[in-house]
C-alpha positions in Angstrom: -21.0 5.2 43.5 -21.6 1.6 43.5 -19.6 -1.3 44.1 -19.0 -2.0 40.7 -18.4 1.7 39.4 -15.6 1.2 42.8 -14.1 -2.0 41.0 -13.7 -0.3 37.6 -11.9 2.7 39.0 -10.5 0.2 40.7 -9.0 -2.0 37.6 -8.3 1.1 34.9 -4.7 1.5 36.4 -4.2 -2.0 37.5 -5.0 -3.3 34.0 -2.4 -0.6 32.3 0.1 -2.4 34.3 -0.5 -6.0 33.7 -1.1 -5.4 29.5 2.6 -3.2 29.3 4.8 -5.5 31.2 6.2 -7.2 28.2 10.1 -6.2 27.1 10.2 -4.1 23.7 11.3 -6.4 21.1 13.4 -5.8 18.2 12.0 -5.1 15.0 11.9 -2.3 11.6 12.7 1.5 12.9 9.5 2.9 12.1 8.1 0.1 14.8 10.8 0.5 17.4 10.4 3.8 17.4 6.5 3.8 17.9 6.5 1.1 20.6 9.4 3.1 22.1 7.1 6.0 22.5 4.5 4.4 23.5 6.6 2.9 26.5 7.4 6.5 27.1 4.1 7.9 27.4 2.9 5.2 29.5 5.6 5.0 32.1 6.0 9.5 32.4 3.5 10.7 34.5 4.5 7.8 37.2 8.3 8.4 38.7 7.0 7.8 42.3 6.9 4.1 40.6 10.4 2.5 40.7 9.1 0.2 37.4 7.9 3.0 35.5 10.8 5.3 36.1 13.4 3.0 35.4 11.7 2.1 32.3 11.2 5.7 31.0 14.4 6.5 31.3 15.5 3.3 29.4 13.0 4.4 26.2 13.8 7.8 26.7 17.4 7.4 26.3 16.4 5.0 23.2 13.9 7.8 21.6 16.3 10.5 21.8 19.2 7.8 20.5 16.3 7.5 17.1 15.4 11.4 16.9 19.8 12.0 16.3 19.4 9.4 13.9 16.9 10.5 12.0 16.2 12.6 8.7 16.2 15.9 9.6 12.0 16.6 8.5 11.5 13.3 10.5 14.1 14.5 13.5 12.0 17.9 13.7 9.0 15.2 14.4 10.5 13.5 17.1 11.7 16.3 18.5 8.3 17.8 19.0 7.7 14.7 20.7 9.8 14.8 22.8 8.6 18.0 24.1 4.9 16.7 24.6 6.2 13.6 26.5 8.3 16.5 28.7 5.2 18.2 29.7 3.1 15.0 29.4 5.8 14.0 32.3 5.4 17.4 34.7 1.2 16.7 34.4 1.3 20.1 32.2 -1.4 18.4 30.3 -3.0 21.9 28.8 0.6 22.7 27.0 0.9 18.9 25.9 -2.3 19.1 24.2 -1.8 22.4 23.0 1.9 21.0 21.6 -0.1 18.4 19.6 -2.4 20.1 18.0 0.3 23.0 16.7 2.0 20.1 15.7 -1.1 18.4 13.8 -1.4 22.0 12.2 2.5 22.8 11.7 2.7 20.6 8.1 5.6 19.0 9.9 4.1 15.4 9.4 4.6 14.1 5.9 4.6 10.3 6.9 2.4 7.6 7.8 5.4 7.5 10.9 4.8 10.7 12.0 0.7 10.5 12.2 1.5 7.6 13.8 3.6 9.3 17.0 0.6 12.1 17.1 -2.7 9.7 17.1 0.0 8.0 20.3 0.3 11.0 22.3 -3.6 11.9 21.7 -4.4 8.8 22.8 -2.4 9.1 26.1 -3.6 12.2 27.2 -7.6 11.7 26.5 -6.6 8.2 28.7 -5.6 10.6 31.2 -8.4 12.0 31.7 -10.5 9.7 31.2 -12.4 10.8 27.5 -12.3 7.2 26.6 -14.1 7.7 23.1 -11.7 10.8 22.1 -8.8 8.1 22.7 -10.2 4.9 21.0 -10.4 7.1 18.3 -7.1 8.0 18.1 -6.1 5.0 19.1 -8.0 2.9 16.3 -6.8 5.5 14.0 -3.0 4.2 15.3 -3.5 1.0 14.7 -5.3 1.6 11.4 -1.7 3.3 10.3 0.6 0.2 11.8 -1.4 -2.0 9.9 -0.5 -0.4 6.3 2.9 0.4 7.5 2.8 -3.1 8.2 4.1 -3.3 11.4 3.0 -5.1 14.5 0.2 -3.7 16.4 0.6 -5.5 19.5 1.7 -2.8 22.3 -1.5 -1.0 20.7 -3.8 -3.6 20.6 -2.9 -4.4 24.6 -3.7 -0.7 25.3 -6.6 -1.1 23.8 -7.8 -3.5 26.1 -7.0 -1.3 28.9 -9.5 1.8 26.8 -12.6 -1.3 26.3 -12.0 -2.4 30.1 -12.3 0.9 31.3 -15.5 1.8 28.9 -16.8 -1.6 30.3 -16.9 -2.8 26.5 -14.3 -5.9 27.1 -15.6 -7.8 24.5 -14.4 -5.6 21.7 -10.9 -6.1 22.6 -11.0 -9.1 22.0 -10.6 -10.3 18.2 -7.8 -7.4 18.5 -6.0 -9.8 21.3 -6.3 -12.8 19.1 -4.3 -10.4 16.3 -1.8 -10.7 19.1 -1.9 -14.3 19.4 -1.8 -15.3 16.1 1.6 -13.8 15.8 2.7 -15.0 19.3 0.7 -17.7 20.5 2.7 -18.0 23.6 2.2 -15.0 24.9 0.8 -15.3 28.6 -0.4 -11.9 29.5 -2.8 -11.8 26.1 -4.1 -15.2 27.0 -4.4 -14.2 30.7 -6.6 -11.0 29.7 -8.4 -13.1 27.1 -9.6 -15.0 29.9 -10.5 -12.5 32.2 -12.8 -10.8 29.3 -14.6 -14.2 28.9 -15.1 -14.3 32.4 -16.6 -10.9 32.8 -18.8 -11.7 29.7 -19.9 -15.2 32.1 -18.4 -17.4 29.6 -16.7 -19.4 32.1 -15.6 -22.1 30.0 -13.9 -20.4 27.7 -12.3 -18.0 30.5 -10.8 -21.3 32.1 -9.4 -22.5 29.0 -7.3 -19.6 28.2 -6.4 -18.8 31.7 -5.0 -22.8 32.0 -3.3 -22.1 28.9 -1.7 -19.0 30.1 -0.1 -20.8 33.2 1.0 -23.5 31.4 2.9 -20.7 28.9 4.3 -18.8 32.4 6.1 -21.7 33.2 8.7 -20.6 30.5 9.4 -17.3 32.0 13.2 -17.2 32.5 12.8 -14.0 34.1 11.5 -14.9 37.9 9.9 -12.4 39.5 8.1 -11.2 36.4 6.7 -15.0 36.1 5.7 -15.2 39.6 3.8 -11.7 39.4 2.1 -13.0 36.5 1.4 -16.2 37.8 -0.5 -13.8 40.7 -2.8 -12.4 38.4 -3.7 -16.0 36.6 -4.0 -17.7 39.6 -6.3 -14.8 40.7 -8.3 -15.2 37.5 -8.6 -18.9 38.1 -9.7 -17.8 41.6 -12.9 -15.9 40.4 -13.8 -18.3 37.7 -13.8 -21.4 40.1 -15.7 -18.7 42.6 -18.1 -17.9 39.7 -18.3 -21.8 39.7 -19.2 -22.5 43.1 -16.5 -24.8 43.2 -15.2 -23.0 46.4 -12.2 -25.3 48.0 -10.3 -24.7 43.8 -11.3 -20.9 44.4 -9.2 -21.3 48.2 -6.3 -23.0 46.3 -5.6 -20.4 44.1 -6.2 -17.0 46.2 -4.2 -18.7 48.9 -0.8 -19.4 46.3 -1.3 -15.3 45.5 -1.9 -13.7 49.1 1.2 -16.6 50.3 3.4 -15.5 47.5 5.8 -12.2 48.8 5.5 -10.9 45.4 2.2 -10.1 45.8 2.9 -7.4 47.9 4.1 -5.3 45.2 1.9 -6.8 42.7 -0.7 -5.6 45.0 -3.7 -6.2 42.8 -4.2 -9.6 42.9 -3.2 -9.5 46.6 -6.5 -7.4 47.5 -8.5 -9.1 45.1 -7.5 -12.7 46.6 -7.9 -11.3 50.0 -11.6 -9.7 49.0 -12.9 -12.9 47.5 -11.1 -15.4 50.3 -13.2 -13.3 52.7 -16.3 -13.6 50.6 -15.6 -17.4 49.8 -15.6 -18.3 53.6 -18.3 -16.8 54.0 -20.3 -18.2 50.9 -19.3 -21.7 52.7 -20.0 -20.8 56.3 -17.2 -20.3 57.9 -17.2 -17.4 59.6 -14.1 -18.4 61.8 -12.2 -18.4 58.8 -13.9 -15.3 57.5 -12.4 -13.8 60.4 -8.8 -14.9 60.0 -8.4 -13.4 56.9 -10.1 -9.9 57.5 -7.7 -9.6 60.2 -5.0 -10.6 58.1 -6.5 -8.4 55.1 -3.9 -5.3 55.1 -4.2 -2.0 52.9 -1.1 -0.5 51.9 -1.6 3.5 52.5 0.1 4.1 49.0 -3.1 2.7 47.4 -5.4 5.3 45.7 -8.2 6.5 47.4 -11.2 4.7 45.4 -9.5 1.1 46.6 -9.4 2.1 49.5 -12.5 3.4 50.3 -13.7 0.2 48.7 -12.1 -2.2 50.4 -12.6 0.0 54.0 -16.6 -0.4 53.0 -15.9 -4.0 52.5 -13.9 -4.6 56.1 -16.6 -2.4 57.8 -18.9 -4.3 56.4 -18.3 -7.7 57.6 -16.8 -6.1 60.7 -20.6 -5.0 61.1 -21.9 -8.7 60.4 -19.7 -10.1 62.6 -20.9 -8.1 65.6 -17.1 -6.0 65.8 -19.0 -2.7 66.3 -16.1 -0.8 67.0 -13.7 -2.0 64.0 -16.7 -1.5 61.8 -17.3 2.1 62.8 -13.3 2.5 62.5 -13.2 1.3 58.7 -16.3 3.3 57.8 -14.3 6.5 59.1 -11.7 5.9 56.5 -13.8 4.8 54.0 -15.5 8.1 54.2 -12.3 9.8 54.4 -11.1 8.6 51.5 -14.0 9.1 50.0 -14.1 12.8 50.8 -10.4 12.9 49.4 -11.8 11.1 46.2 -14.4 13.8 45.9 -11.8 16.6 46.3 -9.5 14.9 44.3 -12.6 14.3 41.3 -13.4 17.8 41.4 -9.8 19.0 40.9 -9.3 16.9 37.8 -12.9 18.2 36.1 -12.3 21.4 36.7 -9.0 21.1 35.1 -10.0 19.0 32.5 -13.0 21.7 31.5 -10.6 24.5 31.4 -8.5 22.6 29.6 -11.5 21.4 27.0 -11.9 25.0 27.0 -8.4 26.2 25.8 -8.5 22.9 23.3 -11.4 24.5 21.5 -10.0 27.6 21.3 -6.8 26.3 20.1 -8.7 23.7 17.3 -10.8 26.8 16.4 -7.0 28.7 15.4 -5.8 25.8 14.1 -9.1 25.6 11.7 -9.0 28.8 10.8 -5.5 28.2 9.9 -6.2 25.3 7.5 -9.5 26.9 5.8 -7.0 29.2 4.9 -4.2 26.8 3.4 -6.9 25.2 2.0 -8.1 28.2 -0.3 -5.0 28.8 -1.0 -4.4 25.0 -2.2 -7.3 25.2 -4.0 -6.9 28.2 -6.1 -3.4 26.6 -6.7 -5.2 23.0 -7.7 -7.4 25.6 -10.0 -4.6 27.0 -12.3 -2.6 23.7 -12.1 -6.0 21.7 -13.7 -7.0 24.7 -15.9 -3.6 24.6 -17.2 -3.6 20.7 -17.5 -7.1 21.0 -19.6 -5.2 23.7 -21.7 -2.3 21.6 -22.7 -4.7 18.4 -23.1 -6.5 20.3 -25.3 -4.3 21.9 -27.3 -2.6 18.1 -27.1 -5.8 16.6 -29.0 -5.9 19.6 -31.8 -2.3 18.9 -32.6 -2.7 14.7 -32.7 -5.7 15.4 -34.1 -3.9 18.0 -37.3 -1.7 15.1 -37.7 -3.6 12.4 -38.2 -6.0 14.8 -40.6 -2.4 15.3 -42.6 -1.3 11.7 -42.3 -5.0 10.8 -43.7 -5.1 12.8 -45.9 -1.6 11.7 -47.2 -2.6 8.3 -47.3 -5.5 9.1 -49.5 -4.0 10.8 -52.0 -1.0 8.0 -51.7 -4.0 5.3 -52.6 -5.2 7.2 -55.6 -2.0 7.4 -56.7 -1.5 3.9 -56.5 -5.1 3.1 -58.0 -3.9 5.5 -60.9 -0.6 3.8 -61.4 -2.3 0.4 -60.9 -4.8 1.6 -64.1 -1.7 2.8 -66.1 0.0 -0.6 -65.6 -3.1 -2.6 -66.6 -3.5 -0.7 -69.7 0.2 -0.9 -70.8 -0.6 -4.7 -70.4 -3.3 -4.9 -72.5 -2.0 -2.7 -74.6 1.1 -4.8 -74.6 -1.1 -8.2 -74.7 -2.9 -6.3 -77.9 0.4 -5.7 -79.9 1.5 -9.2 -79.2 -1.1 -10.8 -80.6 -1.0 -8.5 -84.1 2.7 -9.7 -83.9 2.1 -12.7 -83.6 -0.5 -12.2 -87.0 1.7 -10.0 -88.7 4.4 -13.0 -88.5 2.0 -15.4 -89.1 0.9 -13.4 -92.6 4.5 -12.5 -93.3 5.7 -16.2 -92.8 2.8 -17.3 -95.5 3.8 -14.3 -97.6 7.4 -15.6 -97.5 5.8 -19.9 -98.5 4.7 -17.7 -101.4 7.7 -16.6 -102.2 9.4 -19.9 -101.8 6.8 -21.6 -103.6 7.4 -18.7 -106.7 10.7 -18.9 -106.5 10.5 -22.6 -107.0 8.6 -22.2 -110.2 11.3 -19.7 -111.6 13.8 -22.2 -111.0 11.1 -24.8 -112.4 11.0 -22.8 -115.7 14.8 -22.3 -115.7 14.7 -26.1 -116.0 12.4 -26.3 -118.5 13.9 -23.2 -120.7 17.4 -25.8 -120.7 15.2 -28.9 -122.1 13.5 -26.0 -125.1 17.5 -25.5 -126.3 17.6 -29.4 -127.0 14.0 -29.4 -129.4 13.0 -27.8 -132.8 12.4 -24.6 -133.9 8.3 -24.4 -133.7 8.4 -26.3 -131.2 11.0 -24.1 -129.3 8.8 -20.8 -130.4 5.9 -22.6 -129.0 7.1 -23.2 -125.9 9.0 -19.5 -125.0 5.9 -18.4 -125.5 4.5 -20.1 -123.1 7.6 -19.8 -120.4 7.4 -16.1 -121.5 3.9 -15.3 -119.8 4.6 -17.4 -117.3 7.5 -14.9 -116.2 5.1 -12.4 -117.1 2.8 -13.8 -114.3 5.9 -13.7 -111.9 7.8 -10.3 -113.0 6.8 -8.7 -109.6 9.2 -11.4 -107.6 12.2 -9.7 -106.5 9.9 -6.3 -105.5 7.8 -8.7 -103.6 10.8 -9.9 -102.3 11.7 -6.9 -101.2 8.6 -5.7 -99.4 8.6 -8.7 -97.3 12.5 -7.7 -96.1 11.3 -4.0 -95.5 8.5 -5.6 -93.3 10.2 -8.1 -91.3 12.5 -5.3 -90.6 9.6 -2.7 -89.7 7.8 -5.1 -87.4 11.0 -6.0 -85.9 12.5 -3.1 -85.9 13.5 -3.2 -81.7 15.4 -6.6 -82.1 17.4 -5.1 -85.3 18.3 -2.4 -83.5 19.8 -4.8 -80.3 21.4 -6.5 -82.6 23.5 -3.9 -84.8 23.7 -2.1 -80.7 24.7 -5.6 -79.5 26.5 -7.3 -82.2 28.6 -4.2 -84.7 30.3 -7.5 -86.9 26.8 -8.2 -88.0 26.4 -7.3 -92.0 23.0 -6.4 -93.3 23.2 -9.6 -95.2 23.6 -11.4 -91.6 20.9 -9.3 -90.3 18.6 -10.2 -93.2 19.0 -14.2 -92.6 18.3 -13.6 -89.1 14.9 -11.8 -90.1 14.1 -15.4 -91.9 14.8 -17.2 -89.2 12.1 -15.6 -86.7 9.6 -16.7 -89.6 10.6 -20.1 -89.2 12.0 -20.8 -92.6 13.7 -23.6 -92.9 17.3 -23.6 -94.7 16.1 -24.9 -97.8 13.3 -22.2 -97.8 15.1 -19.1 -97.4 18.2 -20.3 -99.8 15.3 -20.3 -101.9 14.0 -16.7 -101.8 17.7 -15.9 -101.2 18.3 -17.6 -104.7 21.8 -19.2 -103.0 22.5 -23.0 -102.0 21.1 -24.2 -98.6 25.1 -24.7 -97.8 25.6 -21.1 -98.3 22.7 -20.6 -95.7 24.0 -22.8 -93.4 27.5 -21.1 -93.9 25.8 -17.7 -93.1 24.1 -19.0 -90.2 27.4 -20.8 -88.9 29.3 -17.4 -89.1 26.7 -15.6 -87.4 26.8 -17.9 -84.4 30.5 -16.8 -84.2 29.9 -13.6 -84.3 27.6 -13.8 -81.5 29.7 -16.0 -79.7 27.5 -18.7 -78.9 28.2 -22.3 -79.0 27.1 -25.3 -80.5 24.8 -26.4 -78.7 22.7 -23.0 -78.1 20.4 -22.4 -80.6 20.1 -19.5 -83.0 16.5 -19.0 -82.7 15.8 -19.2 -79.5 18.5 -16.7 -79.4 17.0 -14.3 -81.2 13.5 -14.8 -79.6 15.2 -14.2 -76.2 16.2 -11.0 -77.6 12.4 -9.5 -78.7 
């Protein structure tokens, strides 16, 4: 195993620690709880670590606090949870993974939520052992869900960065850190590991710009010793970059202010790592004196695991060696090797427990396949009589809209021809009606010269009456002469009165509908009234029909004066127009 392969293994648990040391905040349930669990999963298989226990059982009182308060298909979730995180706690990893995937298979999850709590404690336990891929899956898959529950993402998107570190793919965590930032811009720790990404990817500009701007947000830390553990790990950052630099004496200042800081002991990360490259700074500059002072001062806690410590025992032995401290070096290869050995051992432990444990999984997905194929047949001869019944009542749907509007067609059709026929009927009843106005209007026309006739024959009667009444006064030959003469002149006019006659009969035939209105109308009315009323429609005038009615034009007026009455119309209305109304 090389040196770098040491200083992965090296930074996979170191990095877990720095990206969750932020509080939980407060926000929507479905988040809380999520980030709740997550704090759970990550702080379980670690009680030997005062941090981590005292934080898992603060979230673990909080997740059980949810489950109670939750729906009862949701509680039954949680619950199930709560039993992987139990055995995820007592390293029973084969049952954990077995409880997940009964509960992927159960049809327990029926929310986003839920999903959400499973692709969690997937993630966790590939991270355990160290199937990176299997858990960015999951994990993407997580944050995939957040996003269109729309909640944050940002305990997820700092594990993430753990997952890329340790796959040695740092770069792809990034635009997920800047997520982070643009909904806290202050946050230290995502700037800090911004930074240190840029400055494994040798973009040292850009590495020292966000690790300035991460100390300058620590400064606001109200908590103490969390900001002065932070402070550690950016001071350490600005360390390497200024290393990476050559500018040596900055690289001094700041792994000096970590390894002289008490904190560090605990935070012990940046304590080894100042202490590895103060050694390696020295001696980049010469001093060996120095170089020295610091191996000697360069302590190794025995809690460490065993691959940092059997890197940093190579690394004492080494210089030891190249300082010519034969026996010291010999001394630190001894444990190095020991460590090793108990690295090997260790290694070997974990695959074979991990391939049993692959092993069982397959089994267990192969059950759980099995299991769905089957709900799935059954699903889909249910999905077959639900759409074969759907396309039945659709169909039989159209044929029934379609009847109608056949009918309704059909009915409007014969509701058109109907209306064409009426239409026809009308328009002959109006030329019909145009027809018999116009032969009334001759008939009247004829009738009123047939009745100028009269007048005009009536005249001469009354003409010859005259002239009878001058014959009494003359002689007799003379009077013989002249009877004969009046005598075929009334010859000539015998006819009068039947002419006369036929001409009332007429008026009365033609008008027939208006002498019916007004003997219905007006009962006082005699025939005589009825007759002078005829003679008015021809447009006699008074003189004219005293005339044919042989009477005085006062007697006609008289008539016409008491027929007014008896139709109770005034003065002013007149009779005529009367009686035109009435046609």
């Amino acid at each position: 195993m090389t040196k770098l392969q040491y200083i992965g293994v090296f930074l996979r648990p170191i990095g877990l620690i720095v990206i969750l040391s932020m509080s939980l905040p407060k926000f929507s349930n479905a988040q809380e709880v999520s980030e709740c669990f997550i704090k759970v999963m990550d702080s379980a298989p670690y009680p030997e670590v005062k941090v981590k226990y005292e934080r898992y059982h603060k979230y673990i009182k909080l997740l059980k606090k949810k489950t109670n308060q939750a729906s009862e298909p949701r509680r039954k979730v949680l619950n199930e949870a709560l039993l992987i995180v139990d055995l995820y706690k007592n390293h029973d990893f084969i049952h954990a993974f077995e409880a997940c995937h009964n509960l992927e298979a159960s049809g327990k999850l029926k929310t986003r939520q839920d999903s959400l709590i499973l692709n969690i404690a997937f993630t966790y336990l590939y991270l355990d052992f160290e199937d990176y891929r299997s858990a960015e899956s999951y994990l993407l898959r997580a944050i995939e869900i957040q996003s269109q529950l729309n909640i944050s993402t940002y305990e997820c998107n700092k594990l993430l960065l753990f997952l890329y570190w340790s796959l040695g793919e740092q770069e792809k965590s990034i635009p997920f850190l800047k997520d982070i930032l643009d909904d806290n811009g202050t946050d230290y720790t995502t700037l800090l590991n911004i930074g240190n990404i840029y400055k494994d990817l040798d973009q040292i500009d850009s590495a020292e710009f966000y690790l300035n701007r991460a100390l300058d947000e620590v400064k606001n830390e109200t908590d103490e010793i969390k900001g002065r553990q932070n402070k550690d790990f950016i001071h350490m950052g600005l360390g390497n970059v200024s290393y990476e630099r050559k500018a040596y004496l900055e690289a001094i200042y700041h792994y000096r202010i970590v390894i002289l800081d008490t904190v560090s002991i605990v935070n012990w990360f940046p304590y080894v790592n100042s202490y590895y490259y103060l050694v390696k700074t020295y001696e980049e500059m010469g001093e060996m004196d120095s170089c020295k002072f610091y191996l000697d001062l360069f302590y190794l806690s025995p809690t460490l695991d065993h691959s940092t410590l059997a890197l940093f025992n190579d690394f004492k032995a080494e210089y030891y060696e190249k300082l010519g401290e034969v026996e010291k070096a010999r001394y630190y290869f001894e444990l190095a090797s020991i460590d090793k050995d108990s690295l090997i051992a260790h290694s070997q432990g974990r695959s074979d427990l991990l391939s049993k444990m692959k092993f069982d999984q397959i089994n267990l997905i192969k059950e759980n396949l099995s299991i769905k194929e089957e709900k799935i047949v059954v699903a889909k001869q249910k999905n077959q009589f639900l759409m074969w019944l759907t396309i039945s009542l659709i169909v039989l749907s159209l044929v029934t809209l379609l009847f109608f509007i056949l009918r309704l067609k059909k009915k409007r059709e014969l509701f058109k021809l109907n209306q064409e026929l009426m239409l026809s009927k009308v328009n002959e009843l109006k030329m019909e009606e145009k027809t018999l106005k116009l032969e009334l209007d001759n008939v009247n026309k004829d009738l009123g010269n047939f009745a100028t006739n009269l007048v005009m024959k009536r005249e001469f009667i009354n003409d010859q009456q005259e002239g009878l009444k001058k014959i009494m006064e003359l002689d007799s030959d003379e009077i013989r002469r002249a009877l004969k003469m009046h005598l075929a002149n009334f010859n000539s006019y015998e006819n009068l009165d039947s002419r006369l006659s036929y001409l009332q009969q007429d008026i009365e035939k033609i008008n027939s509908n208006l002498f019916t209105k007004l003997k219905g109308e007006y009962a006082e009315l005699t025939q005589n009234d009825i007759d002078i009323c005829a003679l008015h429609l021809l447009r006699l005038s008074t003189k004219e029909i005293a005339t044919l009615r042989n009477v005085t034009p006062k007697a006609i007026q008289i008539t016409r004066y008491r027929i007014k009455k008896k139709m109770k119309l005034s003065k002013e209305e007149d009779l005529i127009e009367h009686l035109n109304g009435l046609l």
